[in-house]
GUROSE-448429 format. One record per residue (C-alpha): x, y, z; residue in three letters. Coordinates in Angstrom, 1 decimal, decimal comma. Example, Ala and Ser with C-alpha at 12.3 -4.5 7.8 and 13.67 -1.06 7.14 Angstrom:
BEGIN
{{12,3 -4,5 7,8} "ALA"} {{13,7 -1,1 7,1} "SER"} 
This chain:
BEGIN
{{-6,4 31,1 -48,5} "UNK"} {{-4,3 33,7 -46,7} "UNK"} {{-0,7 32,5 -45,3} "UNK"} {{-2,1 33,8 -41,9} "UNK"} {{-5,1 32,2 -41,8} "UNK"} {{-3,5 28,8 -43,0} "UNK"} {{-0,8 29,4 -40,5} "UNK"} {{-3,4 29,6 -37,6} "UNK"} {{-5,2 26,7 -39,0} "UNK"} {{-2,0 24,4 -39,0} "UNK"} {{-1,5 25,6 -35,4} "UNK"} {{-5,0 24,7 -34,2} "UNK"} {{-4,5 21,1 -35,8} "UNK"} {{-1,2 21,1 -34,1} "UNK"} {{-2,5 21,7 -31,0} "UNK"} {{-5,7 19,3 -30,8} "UNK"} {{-3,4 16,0 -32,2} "UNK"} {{-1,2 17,2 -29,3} "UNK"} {{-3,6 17,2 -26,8} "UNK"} {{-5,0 13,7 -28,2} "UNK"} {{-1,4 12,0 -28,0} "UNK"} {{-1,4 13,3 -24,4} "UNK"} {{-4,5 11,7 -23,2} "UNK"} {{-3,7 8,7 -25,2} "UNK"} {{-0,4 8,5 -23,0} "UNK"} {{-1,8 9,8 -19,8} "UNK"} {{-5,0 7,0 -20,1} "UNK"} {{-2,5 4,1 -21,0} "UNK"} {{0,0 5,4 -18,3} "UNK"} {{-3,2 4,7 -15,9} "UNK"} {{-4,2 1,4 -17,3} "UNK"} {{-0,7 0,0 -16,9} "UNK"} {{-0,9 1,4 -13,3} "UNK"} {{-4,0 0,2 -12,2} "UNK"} {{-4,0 -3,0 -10,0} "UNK"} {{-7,7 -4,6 -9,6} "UNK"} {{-8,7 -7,0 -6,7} "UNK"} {{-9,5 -10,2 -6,9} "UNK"} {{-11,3 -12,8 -4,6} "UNK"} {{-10,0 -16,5 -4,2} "UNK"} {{-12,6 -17,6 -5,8} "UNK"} {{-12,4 -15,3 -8,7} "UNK"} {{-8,9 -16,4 -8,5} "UNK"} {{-9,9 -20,6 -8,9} "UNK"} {{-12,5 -19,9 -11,4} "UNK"} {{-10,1 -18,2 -13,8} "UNK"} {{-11,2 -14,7 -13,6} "UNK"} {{-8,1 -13,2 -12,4} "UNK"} {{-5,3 -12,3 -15,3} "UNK"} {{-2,3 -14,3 -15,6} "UNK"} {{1,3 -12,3 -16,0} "UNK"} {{-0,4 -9,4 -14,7} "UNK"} {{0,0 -7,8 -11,0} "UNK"} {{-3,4 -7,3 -9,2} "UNK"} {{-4,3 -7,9 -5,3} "UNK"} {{-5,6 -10,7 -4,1} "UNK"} {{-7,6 -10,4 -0,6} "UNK"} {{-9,2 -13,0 1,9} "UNK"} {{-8,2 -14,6 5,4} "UNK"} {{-5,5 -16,4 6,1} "UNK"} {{-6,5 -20,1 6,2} "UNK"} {{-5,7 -21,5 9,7} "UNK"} {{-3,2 -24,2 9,7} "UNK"} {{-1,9 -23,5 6,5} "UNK"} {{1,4 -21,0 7,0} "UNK"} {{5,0 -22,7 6,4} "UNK"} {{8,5 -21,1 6,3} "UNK"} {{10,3 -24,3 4,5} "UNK"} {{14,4 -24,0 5,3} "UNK"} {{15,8 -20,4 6,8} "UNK"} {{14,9 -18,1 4,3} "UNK"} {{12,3 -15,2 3,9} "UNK"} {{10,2 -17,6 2,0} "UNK"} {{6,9 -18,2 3,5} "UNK"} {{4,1 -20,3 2,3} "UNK"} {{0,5 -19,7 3,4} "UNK"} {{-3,3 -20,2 1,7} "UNK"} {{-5,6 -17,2 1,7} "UNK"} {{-9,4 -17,9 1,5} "UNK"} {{-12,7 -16,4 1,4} "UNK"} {{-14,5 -19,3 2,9} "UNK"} {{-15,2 -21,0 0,0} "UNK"} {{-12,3 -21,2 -2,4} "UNK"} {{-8,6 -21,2 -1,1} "UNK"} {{-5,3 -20,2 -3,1} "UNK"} {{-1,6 -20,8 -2,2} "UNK"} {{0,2 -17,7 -2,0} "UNK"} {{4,1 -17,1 -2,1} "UNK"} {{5,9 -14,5 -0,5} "UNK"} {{9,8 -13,9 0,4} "UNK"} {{10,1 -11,1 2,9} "UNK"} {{9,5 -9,5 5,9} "UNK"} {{5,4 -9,8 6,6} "UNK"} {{3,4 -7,3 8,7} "UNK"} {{4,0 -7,9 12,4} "UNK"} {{-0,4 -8,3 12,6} "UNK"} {{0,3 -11,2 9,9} "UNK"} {{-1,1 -14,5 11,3} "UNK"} {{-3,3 -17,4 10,6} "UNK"} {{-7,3 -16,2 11,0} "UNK"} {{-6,0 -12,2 9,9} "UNK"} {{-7,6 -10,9 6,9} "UNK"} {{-5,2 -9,7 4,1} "UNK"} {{-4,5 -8,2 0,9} "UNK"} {{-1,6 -9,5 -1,3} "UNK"} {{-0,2 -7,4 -4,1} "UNK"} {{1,4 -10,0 -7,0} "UNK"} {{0,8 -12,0 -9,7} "UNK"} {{-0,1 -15,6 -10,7} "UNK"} {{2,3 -18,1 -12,0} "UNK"} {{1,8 -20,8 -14,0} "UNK"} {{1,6 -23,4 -11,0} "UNK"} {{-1,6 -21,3 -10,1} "UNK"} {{0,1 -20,4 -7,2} "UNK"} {{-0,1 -16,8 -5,7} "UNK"} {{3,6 -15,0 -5,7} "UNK"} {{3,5 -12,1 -3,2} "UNK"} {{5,1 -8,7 -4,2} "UNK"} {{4,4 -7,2 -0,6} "UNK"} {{1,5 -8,3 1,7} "UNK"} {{-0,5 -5,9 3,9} "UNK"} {{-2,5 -6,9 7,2} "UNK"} {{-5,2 -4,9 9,1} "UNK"} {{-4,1 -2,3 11,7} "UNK"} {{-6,2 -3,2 14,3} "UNK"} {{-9,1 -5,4 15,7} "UNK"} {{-11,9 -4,1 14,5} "UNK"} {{-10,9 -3,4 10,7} "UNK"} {{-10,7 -5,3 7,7} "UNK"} {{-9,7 -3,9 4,4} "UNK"} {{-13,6 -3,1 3,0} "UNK"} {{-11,8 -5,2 -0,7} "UNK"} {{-11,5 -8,4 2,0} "UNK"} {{-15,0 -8,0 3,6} "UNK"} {{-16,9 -7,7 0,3} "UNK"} {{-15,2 -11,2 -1,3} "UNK"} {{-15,6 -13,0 2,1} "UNK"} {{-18,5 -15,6 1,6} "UNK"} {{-20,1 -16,6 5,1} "UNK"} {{-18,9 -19,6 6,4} "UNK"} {{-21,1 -22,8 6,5} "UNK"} {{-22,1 -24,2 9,6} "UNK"} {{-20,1 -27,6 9,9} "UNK"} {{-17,3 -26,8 7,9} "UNK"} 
């Protein structure tokens, strides 16, 4: 084989292992970044990952919001009308934030199955819920 051709050849293999190792980074760069949503109930029946961030949508439960001592901390249950989960969160929440308001809750589980907030987002106005929130939300039964 000629030095030029092999040279050419070595380039070309070169080049398509280089563009492999850079959509092998780019698609785990991606994975690592993408957050799924969860419903409380996928949340209760173990669906949701553990040590892993994702969002967590549902109304607030009525009733259910606490700010123990004079910190940030607040404690509140989100649900979608048929399973509920205690969430977490130290920090400033939305001013819309309140009991009856659908949200979404970017965090992870710990090991208490308990919901720790990394930032919490509430609707903008009346008439819209996050479309994530209004899929998961089961209807509620009459009587309960």
């Amino acid at each position: 084989m000629k030095p030029a051709r092999r040279q050419r050849l070595i380039l070309i293999a070169l080049m398509v292992i280089g563009a492999g190792l850079a959509t092998a980074f780019a698609l785990k760069s991606f994975n690592e970044n993408l957050m799924y949503f969860f419903s409380t109930t996928d949340v209760v029946e173990g669906k949701a990952p553990k040590d892993t961030l994702f969002r967590l949508g549902g109304m607030v439960l009525k009733g259910s919001v606490q700010r123990p001592g004079d910190g940030m901390t607040v404690h509140f249950k989100l649900t979608d009308f048929s399973k509920d989960v205690p969430v977490e969160y130290t920090g400033i929440l939305p001013d819309l934030f309140r009991e009856g308001q659908g949200i979404v809750a970017h965090g992870k589980l710990d090991n208490r199955g308990v919901f720790i907030a990394e930032e919490v987002l509430a609707k903008h106005d009346e008439n819209y819920m996050p479309p994530e929130v209004k899929g998961s939300l089961k209807r509620p039964v009459e009587g309960k």
